[in-house]
Short mmCIF file of the C-alpha atoms (twelve columns), coordinates in Angstrom:
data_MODEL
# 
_entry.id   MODEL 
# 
loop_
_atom_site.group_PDB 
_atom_site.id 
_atom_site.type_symbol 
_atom_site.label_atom_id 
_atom_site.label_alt_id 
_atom_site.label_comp_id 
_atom_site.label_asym_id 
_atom_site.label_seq_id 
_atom_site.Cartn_x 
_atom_site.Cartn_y 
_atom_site.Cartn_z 
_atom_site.pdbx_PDB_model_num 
ATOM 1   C CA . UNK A 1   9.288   19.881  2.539   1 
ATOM 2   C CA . UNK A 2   7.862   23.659  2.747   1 
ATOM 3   C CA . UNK A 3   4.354   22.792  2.693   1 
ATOM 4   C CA . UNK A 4   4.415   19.426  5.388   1 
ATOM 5   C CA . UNK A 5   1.522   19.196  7.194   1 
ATOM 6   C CA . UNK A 6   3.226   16.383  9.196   1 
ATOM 7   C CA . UNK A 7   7.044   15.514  9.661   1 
ATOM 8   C CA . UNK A 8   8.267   13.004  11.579  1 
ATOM 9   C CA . UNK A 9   11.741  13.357  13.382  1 
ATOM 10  C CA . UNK A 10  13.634  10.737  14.508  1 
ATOM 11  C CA . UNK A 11  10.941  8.756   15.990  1 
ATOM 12  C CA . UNK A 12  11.701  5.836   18.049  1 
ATOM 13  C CA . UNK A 13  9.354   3.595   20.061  1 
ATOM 14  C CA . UNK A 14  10.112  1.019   22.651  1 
ATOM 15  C CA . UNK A 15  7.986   -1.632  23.977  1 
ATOM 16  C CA . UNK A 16  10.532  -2.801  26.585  1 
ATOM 17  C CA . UNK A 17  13.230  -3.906  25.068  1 
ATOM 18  C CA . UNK A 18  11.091  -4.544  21.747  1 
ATOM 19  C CA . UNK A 19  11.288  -1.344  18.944  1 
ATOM 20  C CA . UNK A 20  8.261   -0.903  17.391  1 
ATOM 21  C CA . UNK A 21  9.301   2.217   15.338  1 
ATOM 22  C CA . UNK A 22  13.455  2.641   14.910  1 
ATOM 23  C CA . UNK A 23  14.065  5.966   14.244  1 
ATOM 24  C CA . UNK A 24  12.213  6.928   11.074  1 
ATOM 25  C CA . UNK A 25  11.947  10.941  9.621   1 
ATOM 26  C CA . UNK A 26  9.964   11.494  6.851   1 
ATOM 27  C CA . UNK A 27  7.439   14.148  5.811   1 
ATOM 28  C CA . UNK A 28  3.891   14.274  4.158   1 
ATOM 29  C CA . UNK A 29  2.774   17.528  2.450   1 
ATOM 30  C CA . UNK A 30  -0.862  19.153  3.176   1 
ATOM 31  C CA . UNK A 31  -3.837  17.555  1.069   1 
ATOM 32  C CA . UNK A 32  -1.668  14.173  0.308   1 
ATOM 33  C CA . UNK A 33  -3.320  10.560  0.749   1 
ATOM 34  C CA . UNK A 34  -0.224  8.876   2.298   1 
ATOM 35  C CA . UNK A 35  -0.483  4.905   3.126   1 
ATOM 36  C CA . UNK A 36  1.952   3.436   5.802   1 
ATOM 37  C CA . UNK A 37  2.175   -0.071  4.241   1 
ATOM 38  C CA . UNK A 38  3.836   -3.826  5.476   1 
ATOM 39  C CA . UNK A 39  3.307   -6.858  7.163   1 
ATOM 40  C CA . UNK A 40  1.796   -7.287  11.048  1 
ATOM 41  C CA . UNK A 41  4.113   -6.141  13.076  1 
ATOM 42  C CA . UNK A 42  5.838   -3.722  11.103  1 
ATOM 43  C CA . UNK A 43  5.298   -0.758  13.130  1 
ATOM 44  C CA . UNK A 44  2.723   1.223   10.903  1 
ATOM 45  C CA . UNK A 45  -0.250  1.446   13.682  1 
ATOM 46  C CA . UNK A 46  2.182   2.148   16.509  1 
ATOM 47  C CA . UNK A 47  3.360   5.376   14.382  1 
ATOM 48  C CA . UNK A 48  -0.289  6.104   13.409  1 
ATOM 49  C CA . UNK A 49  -1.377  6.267   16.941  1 
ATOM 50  C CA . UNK A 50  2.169   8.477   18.113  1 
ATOM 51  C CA . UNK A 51  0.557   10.728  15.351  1 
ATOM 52  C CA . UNK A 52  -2.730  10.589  16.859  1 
ATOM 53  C CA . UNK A 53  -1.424  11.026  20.563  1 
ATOM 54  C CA . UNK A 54  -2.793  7.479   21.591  1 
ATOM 55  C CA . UNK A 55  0.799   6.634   22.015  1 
ATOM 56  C CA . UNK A 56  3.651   8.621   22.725  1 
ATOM 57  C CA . UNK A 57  7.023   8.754   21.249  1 
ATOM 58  C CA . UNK A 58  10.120  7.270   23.108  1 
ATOM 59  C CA . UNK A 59  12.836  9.593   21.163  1 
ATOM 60  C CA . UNK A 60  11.749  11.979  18.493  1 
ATOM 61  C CA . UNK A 61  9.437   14.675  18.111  1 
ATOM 62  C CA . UNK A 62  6.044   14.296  15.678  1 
ATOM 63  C CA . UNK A 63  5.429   18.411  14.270  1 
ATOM 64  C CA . UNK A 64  1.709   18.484  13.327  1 
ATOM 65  C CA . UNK A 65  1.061   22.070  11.305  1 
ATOM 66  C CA . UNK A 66  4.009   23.639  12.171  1 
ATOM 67  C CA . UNK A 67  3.270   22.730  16.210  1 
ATOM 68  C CA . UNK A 68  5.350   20.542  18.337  1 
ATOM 69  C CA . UNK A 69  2.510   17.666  19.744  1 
ATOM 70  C CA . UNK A 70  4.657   16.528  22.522  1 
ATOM 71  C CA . UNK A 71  2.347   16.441  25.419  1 
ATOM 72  C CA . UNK A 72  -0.348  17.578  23.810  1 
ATOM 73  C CA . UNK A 73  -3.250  15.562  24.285  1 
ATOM 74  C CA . UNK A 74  -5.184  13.389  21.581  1 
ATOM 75  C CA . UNK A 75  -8.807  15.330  21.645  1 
ATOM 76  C CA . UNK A 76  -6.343  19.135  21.471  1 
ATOM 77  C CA . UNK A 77  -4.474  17.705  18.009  1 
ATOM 78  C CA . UNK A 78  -6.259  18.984  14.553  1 
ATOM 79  C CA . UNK A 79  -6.498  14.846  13.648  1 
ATOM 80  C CA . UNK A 80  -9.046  12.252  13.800  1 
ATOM 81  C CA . UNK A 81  -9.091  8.354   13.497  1 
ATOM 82  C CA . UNK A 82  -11.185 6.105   12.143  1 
ATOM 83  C CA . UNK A 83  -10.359 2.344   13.274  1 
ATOM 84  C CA . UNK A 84  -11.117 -0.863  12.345  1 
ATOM 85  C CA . UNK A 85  -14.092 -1.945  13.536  1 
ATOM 86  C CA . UNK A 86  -15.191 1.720   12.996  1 
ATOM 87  C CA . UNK A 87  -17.870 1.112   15.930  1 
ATOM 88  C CA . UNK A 88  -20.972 3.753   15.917  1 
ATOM 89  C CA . UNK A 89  -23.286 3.924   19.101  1 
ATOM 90  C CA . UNK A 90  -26.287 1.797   18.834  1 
ATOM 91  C CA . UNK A 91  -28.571 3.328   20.914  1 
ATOM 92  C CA . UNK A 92  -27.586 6.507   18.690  1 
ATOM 93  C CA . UNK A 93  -29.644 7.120   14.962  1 
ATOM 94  C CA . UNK A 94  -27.012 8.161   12.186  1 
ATOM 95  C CA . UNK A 95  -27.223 11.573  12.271  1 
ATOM 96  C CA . UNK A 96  -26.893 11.642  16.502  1 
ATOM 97  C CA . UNK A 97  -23.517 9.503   15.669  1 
ATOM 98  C CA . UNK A 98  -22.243 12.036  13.599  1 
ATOM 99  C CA . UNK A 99  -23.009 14.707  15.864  1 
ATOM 100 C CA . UNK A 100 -21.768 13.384  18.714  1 
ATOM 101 C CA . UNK A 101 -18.351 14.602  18.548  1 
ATOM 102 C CA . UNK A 102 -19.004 18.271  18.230  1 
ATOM 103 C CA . UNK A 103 -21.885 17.769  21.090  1 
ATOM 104 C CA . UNK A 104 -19.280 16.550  23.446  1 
ATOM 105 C CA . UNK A 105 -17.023 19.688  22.783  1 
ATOM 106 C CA . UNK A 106 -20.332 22.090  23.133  1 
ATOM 107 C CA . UNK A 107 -21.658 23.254  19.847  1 
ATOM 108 C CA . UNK A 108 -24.662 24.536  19.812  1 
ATOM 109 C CA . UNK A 109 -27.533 22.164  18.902  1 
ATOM 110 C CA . UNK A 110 -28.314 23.706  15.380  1 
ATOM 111 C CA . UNK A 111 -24.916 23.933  14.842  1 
ATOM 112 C CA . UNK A 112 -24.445 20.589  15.216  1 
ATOM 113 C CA . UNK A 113 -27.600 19.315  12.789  1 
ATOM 114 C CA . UNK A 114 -26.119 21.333  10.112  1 
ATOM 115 C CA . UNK A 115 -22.398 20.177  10.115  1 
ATOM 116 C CA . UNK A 116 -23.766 16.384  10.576  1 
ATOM 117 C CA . UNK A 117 -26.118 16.788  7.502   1 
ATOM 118 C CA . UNK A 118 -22.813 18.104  5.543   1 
ATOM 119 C CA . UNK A 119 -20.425 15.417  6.714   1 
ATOM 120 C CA . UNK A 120 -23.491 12.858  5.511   1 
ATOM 121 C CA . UNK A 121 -23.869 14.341  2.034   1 
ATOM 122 C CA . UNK A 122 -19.895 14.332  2.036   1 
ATOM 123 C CA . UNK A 123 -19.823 10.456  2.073   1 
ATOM 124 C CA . UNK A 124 -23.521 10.226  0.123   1 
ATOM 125 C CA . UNK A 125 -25.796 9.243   3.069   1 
ATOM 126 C CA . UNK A 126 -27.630 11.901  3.184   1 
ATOM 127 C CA . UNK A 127 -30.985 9.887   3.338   1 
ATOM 128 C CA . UNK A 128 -30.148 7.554   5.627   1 
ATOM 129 C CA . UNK A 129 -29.692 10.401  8.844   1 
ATOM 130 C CA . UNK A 130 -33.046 9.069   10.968  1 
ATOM 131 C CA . UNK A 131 -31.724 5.054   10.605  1 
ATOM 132 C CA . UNK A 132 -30.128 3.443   13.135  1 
ATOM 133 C CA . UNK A 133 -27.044 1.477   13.120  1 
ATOM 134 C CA . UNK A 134 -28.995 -2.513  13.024  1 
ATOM 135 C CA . UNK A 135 -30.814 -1.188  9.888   1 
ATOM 136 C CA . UNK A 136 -27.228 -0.252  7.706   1 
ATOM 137 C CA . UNK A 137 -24.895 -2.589  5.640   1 
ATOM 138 C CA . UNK A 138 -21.118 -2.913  6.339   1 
ATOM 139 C CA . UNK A 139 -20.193 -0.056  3.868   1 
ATOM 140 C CA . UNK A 140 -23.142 2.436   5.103   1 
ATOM 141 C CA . UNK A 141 -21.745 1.845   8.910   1 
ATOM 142 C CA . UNK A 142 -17.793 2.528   7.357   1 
ATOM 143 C CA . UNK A 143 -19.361 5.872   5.865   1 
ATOM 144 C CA . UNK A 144 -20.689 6.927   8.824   1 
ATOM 145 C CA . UNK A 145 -18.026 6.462   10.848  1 
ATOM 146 C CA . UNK A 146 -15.923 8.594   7.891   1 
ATOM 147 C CA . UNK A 147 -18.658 11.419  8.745   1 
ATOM 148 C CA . UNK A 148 -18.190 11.422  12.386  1 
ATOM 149 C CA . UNK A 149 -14.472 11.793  11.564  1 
ATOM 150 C CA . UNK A 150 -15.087 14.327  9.370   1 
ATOM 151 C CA . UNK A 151 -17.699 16.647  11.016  1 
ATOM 152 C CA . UNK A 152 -14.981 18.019  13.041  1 
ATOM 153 C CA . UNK A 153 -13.448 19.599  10.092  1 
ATOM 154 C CA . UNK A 154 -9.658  17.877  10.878  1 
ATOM 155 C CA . UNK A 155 -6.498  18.747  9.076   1 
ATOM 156 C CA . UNK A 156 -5.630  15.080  8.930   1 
ATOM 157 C CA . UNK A 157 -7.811  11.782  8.827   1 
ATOM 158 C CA . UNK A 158 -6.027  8.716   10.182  1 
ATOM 159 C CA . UNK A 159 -7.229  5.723   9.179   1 
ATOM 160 C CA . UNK A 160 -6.353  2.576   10.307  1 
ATOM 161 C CA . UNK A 161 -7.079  -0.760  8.936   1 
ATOM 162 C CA . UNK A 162 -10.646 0.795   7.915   1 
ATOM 163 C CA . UNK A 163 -11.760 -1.773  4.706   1 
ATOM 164 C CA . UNK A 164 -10.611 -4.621  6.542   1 
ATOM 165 C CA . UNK A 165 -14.120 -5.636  8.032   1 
ATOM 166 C CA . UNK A 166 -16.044 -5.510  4.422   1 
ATOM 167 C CA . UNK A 167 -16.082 -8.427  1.919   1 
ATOM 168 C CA . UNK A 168 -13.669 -8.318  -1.137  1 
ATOM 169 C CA . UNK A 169 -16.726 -6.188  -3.827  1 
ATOM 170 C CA . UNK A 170 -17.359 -3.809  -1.131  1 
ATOM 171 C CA . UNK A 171 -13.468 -3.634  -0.522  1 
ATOM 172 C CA . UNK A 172 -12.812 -2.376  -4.056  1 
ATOM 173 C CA . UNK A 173 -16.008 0.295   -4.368  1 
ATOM 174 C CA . UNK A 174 -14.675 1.984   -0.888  1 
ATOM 175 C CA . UNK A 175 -11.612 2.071   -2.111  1 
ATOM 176 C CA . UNK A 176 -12.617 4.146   -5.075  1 
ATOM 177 C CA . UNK A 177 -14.973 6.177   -2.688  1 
ATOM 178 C CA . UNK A 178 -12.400 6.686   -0.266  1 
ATOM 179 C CA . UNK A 179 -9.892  8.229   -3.375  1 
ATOM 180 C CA . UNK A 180 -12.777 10.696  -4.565  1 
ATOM 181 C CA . UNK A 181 -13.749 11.854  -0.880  1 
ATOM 182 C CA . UNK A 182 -10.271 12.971  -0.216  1 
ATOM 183 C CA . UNK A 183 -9.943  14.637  -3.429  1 
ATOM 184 C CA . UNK A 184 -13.309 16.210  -2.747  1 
ATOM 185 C CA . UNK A 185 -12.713 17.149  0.870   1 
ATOM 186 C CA . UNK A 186 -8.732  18.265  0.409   1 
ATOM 187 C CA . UNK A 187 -7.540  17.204  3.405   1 
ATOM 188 C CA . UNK A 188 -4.462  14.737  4.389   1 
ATOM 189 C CA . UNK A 189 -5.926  11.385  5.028   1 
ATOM 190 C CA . UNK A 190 -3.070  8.675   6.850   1 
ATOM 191 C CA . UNK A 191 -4.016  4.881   6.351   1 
ATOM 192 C CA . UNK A 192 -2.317  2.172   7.410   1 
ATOM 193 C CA . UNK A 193 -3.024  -0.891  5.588   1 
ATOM 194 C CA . UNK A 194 -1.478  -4.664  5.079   1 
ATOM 195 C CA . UNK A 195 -3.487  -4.899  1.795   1 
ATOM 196 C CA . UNK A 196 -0.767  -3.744  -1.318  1 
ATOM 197 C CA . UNK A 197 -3.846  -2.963  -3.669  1 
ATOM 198 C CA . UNK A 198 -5.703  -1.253  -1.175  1 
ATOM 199 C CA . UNK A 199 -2.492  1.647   -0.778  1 
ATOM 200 C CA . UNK A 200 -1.798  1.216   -4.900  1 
ATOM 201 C CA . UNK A 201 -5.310  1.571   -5.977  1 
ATOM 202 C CA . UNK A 202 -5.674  4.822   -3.485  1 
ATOM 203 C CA . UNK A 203 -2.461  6.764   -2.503  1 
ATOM 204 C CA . UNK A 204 -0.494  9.147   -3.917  1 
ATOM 205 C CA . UNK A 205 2.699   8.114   -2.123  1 
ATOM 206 C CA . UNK A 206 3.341   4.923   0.155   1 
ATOM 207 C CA . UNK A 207 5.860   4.129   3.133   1 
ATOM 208 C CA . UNK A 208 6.877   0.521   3.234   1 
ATOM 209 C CA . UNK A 209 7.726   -0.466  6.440   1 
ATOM 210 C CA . UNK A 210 9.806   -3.516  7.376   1 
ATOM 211 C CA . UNK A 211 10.714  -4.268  11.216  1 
ATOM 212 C CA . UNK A 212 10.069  -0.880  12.377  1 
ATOM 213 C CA . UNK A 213 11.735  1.468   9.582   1 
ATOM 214 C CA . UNK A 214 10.677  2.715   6.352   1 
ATOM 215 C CA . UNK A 215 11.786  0.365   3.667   1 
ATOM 216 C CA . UNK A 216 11.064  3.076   0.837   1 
ATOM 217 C CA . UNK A 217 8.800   5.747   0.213   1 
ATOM 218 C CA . UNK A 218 7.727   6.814   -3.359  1 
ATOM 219 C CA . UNK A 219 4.506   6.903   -5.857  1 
ATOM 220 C CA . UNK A 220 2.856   3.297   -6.516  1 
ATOM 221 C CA . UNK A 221 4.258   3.564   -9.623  1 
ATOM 222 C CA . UNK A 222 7.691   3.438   -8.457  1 
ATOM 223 C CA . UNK A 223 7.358   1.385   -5.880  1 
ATOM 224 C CA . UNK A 224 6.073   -1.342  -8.371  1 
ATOM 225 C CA . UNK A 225 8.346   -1.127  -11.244 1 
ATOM 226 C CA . UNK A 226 11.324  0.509   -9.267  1 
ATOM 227 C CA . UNK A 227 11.596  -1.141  -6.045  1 
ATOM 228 C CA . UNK A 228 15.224  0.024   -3.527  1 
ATOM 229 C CA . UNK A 229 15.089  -3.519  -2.000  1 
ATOM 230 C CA . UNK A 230 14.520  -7.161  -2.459  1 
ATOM 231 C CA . UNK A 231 11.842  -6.605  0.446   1 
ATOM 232 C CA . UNK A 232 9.980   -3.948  -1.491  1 
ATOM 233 C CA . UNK A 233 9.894   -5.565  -4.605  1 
ATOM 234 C CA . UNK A 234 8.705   -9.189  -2.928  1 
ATOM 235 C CA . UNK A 235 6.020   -7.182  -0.797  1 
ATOM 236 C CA . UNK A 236 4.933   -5.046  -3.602  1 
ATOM 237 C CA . UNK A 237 3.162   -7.457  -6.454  1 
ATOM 238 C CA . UNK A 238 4.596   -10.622 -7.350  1 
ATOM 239 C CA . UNK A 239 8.289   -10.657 -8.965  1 
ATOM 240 C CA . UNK A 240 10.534  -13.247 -9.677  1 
ATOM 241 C CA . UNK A 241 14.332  -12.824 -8.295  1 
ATOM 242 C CA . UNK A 242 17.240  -14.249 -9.494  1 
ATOM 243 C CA . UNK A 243 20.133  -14.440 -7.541  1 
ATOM 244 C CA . UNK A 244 23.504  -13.993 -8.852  1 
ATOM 245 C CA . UNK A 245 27.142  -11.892 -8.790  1 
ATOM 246 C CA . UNK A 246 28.170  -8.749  -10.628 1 
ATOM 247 C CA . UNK A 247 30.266  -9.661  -13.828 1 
ATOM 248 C CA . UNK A 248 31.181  -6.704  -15.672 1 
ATOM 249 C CA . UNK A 249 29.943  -3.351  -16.141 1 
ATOM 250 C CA . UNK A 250 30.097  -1.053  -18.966 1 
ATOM 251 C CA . UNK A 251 28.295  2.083   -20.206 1 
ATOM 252 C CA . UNK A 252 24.532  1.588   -19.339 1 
ATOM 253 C CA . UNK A 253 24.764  -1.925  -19.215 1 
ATOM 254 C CA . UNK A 254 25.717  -4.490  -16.303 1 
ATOM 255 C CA . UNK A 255 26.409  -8.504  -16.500 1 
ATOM 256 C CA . UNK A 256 25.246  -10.181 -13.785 1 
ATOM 257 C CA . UNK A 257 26.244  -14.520 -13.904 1 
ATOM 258 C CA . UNK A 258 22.801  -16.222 -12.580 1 
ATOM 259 C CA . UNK A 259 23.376  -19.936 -11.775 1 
ATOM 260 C CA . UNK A 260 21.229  -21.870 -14.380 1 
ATOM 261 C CA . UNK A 261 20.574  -18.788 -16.521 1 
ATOM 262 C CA . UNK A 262 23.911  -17.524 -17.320 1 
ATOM 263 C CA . UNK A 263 24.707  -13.998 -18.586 1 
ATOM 264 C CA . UNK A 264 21.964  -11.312 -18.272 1 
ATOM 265 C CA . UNK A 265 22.707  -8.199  -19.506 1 
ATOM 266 C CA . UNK A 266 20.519  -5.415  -17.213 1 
ATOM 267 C CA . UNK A 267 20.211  -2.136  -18.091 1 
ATOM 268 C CA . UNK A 268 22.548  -0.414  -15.693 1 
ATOM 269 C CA . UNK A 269 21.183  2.936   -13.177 1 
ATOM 270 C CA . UNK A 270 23.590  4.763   -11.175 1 
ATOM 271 C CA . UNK A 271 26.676  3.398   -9.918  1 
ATOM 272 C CA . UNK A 272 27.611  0.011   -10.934 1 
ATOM 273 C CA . UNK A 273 26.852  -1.863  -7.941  1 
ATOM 274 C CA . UNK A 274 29.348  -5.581  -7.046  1 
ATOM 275 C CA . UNK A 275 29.529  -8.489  -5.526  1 
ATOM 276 C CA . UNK A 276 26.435  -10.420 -5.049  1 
ATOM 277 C CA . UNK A 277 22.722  -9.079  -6.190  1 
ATOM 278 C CA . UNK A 278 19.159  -10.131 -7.353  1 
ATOM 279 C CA . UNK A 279 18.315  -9.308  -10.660 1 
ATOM 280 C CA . UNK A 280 13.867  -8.945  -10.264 1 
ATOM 281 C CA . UNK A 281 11.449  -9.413  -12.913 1 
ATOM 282 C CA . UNK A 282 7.994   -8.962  -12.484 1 
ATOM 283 C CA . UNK A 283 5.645   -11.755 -13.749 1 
ATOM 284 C CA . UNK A 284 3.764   -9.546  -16.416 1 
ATOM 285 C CA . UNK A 285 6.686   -9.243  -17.754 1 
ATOM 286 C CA . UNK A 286 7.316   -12.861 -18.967 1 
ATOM 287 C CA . UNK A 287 6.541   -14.060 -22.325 1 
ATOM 288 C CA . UNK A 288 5.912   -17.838 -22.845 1 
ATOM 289 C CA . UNK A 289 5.795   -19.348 -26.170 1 
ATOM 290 C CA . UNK A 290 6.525   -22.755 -27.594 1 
ATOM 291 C CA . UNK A 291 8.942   -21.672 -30.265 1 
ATOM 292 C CA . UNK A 292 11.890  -20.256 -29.545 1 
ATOM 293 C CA . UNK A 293 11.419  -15.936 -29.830 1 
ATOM 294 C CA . UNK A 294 13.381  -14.570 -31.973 1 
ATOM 295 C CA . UNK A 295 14.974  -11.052 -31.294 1 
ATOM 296 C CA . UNK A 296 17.429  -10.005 -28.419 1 
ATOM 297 C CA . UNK A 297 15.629  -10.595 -25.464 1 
ATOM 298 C CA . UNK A 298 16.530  -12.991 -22.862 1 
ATOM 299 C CA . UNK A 299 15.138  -16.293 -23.209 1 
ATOM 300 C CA . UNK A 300 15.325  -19.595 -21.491 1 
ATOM 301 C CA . UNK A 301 13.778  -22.984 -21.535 1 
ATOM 302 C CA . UNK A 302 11.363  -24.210 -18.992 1 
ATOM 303 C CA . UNK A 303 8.425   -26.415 -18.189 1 
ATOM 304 C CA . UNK A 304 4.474   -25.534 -17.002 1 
ATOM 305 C CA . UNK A 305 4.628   -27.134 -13.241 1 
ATOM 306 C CA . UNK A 306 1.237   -25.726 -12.069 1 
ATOM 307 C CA . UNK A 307 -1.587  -23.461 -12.761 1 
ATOM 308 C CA . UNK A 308 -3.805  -20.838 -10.802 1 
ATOM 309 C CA . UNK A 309 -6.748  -19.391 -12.384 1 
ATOM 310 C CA . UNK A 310 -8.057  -16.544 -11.350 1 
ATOM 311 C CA . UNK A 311 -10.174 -14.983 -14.147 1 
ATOM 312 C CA . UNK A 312 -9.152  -12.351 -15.992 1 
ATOM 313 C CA . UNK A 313 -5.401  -13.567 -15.984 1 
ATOM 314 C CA . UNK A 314 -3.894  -17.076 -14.913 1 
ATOM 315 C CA . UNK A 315 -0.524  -17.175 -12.599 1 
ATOM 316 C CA . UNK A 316 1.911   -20.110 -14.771 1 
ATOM 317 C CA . UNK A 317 4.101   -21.360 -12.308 1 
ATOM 318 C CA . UNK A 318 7.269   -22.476 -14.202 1 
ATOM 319 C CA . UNK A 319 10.412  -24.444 -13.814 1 
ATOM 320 C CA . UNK A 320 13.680  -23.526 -15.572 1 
ATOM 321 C CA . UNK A 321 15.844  -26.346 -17.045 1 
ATOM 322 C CA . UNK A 322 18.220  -25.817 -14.453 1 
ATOM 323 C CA . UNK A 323 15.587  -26.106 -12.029 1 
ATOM 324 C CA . UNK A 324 14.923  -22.549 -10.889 1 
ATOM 325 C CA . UNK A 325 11.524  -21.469 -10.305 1 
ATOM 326 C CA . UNK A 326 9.788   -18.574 -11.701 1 
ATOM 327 C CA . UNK A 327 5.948   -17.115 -11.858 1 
ATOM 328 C CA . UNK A 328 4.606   -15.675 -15.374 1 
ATOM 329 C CA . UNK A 329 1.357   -14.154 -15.673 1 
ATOM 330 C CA . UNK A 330 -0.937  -14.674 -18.242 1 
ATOM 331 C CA . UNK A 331 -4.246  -12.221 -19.361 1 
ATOM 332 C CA . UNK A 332 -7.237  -14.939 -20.500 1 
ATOM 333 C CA . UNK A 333 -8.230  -12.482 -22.982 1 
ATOM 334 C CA . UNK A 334 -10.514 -14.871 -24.839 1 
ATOM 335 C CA . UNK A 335 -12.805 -17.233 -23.262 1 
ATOM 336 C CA . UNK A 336 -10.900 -20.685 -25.031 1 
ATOM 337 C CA . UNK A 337 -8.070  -20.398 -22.422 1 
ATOM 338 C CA . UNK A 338 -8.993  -24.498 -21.733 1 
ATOM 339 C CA . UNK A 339 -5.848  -26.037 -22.916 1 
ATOM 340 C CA . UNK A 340 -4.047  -23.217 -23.943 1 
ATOM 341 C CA . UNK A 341 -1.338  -23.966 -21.455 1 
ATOM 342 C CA . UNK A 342 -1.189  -27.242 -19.581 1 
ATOM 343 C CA . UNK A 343 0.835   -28.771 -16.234 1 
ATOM 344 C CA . UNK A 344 4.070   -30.239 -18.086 1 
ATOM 345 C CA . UNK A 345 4.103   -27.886 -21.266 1 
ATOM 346 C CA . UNK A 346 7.797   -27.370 -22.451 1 
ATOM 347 C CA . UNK A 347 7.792   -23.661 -23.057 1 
ATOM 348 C CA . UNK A 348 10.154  -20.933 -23.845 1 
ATOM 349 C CA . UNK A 349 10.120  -18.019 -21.218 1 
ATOM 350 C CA . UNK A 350 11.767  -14.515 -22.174 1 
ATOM 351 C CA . UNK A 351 11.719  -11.157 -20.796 1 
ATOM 352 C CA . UNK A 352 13.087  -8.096  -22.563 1 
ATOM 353 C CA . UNK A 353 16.365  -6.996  -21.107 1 
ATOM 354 C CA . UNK A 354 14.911  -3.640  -20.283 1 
ATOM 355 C CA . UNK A 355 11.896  -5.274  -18.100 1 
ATOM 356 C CA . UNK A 356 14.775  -6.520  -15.095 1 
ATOM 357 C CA . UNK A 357 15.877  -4.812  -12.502 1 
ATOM 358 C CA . UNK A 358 19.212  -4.925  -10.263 1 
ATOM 359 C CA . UNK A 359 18.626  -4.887  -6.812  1 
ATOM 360 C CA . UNK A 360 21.943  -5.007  -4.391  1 
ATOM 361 C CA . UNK A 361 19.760  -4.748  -0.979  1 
# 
């Protein structure tokens, strides 16, 4: 990629004989928000701190615009982090937390008032410069720590973990704020995040990382409805997977036998894959009805075995005939959903053929 502001090559890290990161290359172009995204444990802070230089590689080499950062030191790389518990000074008023970083490299005083005033209108707190830190909600303390990041005028913003600490409604509005500042100050900004909305709702491309490597990297949108693996599709959203073994393929089409189901014919992409597979659905994509649909999608028969309500759509947990279990989701777009679909409803579930997906990993 011509225009990477960061690759990564080969990088390996060992904890003793654990490996946190196993040998993982990839690239992410200048003025990208990129999310390293998957479970504890994964590896995703580990690489964001080999980036930063709080950790350093065991094999591998991180290039950082065009610059080999072995052995260069954290406060000499063009990066800065913002962590979880994004922790300002308390004995400091906002805009002396801001400032700080550029006072402890030197610049002069007026200097230093001006660039913190910026990086405060940059996340809109410019009013709140004389508070200090007791007097600010959750979010204001978040955005301030963004400014201090910022002041400094980095070619990449790491962020790790940084919505974690606010409650679910002031969650989703920094999400959106964190989108439009990157856009607005056109830099690369890193985060690492457990949270699958949090990197859908606000990157442009995600790593999925699973026991140290990357899983997949590609848009949200792909990830979601065109997941490599049975571990990105399960991580991503919620999907149902069937298990079964390649029939027969032909043309654009594959059989695959599913115990309990039968035949499902799957659109076919790329080689014909054999053996044994999962065939995914997500739940959105599930129709239930109590008459039997007519038409040539897939349909089965099932029964209602539990209900979760959660507003603006319901999750209908369902049993096949044959016993296998699947998850439909349902949009309460009028406010009578009371009795619309009950524990122990005999329904009809059925999927267009075009909505499943083969998966062979």
């Amino acid at each position: 990629m011509t225009d990477a502001i960061i690759s990564i090559r080969n990088i390996t890290k060992r904890f003793g004989q654990v490996v946190a990161v196993d040998n993982i290359s990839f690239d992410i172009p200048t003025n990208e928000f990129f999310a390293l995204l998957g479970p504890s444990g994964c590896g995703k802070t580990t690489l964001l701190r080999m980036i930063s230089g709080l950790e350093n590689p065991t094999e591998g080499a991180i290039i950082l615009d065009g610059v080999d950062t072995t052995g260069i030191p954290p406060n000499r790389r063009p990066v800065n982090m913002v962590f979880q518990s994004y922790a300002v000074f308390p004995h400091m008023n906002v805009l002396e937390n801001v400032g700080y970083g550029l006072k402890v490299v030197g610049t002069p005083k007026s200097e230093i008032e001006t660039r913190a005033r910026d990086a405060l209108q940059k996340v809109q707190l410019p009013e709140l410069a004389e508070r200090m830190p007791d007097q600010l909600s959750g979010g204001q303390r978040q955005r301030v720590a963004l400014a201090r990041a910022l002041v400094k005028e980095p070619k990449v913003l790491l962020l790790d973990e940084p919505l974690s600490a606010l409650d679910a409604k002031l969650r989703e509005q920094m999400r959106l704020e964190l989108a439009n500042l990157q856009a607005s100050v056109g830099i690369t900004f890193i985060i690492v995040t457990h949270d699958q909305d949090e990197a859908l709702s606000m990157a442009d491309r995600i790593a999925v990382m699973d026991s140290g490597r990357v899983s997949q990297i590609a848009t949200p949108e792909e990830l979601y409805e065109s997941p490599k693996t049975r571990f990105v599709a399960d991580f991503i959203g919620k999907v149902n997977l069937l298990d079964g073994t390649v029939g027969s393929a032909g043309g654009k089409q594959i059989t695959i036998n599913v115990d309990g189901v039968g035949q499902l014919k799957v659109p076919l992409e790329g080689d014909a894959p054999s053996g044994e597979v999962a065939v995914a659905i997500r739940p959105e994509k599930l129709k239930l009805s109590s008459r039997k649909p007519a038409g040539d999608d897939v349909k089965i028969q099932g029964k209602v075995v539990n209900l979760a309500y959660y507003g603006n759509a319901s999750h209908v947990f369902l049993e096949t005939d044959s016993g296998l279990p699947m998850t439909a989701n349902v949009q309460n777009d009028t406010r009578d959903f009371e009795g619309a679909i009950d524990v122990g409803d005999k329904t009809w579930i059925s999927w267009r053929p075009d909505d499943a997906l083969v998966l062979t990993e």
